[in-house]
C-alpha positions in Angstrom: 70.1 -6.0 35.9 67.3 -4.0 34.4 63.5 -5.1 33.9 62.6 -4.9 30.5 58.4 -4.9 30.3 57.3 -6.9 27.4 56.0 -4.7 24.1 52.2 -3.7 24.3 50.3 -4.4 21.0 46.9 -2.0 20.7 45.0 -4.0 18.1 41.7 -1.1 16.0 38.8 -1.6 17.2 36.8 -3.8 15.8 33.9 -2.4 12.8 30.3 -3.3 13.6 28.4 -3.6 10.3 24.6 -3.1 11.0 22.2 -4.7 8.4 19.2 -2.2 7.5 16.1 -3.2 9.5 13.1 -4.8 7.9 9.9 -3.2 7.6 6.8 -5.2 6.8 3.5 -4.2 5.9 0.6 -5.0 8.0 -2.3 -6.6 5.7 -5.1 -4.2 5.4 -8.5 -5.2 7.9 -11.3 -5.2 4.9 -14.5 -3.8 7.1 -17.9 -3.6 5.4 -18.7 0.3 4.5 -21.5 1.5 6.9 -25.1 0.7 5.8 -26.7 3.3 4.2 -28.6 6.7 5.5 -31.6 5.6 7.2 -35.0 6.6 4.8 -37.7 5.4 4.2 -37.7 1.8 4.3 -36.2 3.0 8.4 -34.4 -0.3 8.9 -31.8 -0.8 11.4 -28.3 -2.4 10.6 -27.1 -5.1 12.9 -22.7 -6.2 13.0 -23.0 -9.8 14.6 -19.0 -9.5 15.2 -19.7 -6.4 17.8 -23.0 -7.3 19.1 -24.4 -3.9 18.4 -26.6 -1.8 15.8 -25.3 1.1 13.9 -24.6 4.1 14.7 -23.6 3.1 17.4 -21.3 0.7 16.1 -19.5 2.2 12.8 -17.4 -0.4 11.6 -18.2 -4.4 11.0 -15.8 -6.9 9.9 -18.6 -8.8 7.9 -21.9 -7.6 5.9 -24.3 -5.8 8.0 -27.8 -7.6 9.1 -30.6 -5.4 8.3 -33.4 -6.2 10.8 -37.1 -4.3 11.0 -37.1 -2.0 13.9 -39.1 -2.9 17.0 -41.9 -0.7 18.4 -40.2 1.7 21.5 
């Protein structure tokens, strides 16, 4: 009596279909340009958001303070 194994089946593999990623656009920051050159009128510009004067802050996320400058 002989052993017959059973028949083996090898089935494709199966195709993965990727979608195409999605890309979105982060929504521009408006900042407030930087206040003007200093001159005559020698005024310093205040930014509330950063707690700090310019230049030494350059950007501000809301309209600059101008405030008279104090005696050194």
């Amino acid at each position: 009596m002989y052993y017959v194994p059973p028949p083996v089946y090898v089935a494709p593999a199966p195709v993965l279909i990727q979608e195409p990623p999605v890309y979105t656009q982060q929504p521009q920051v408006q900042v407030a340009p930087a206040p003007p050159a200093p001159g005559p009128e020698n005024f310093w510009y205040y930014c509330p958001s950063a707690m700090g004067y310019y230049p030494n802050v350059s950007n501000c996320g809301e309209p600059w303070v101008k405030v008279a400058p104090r005696p050194q």
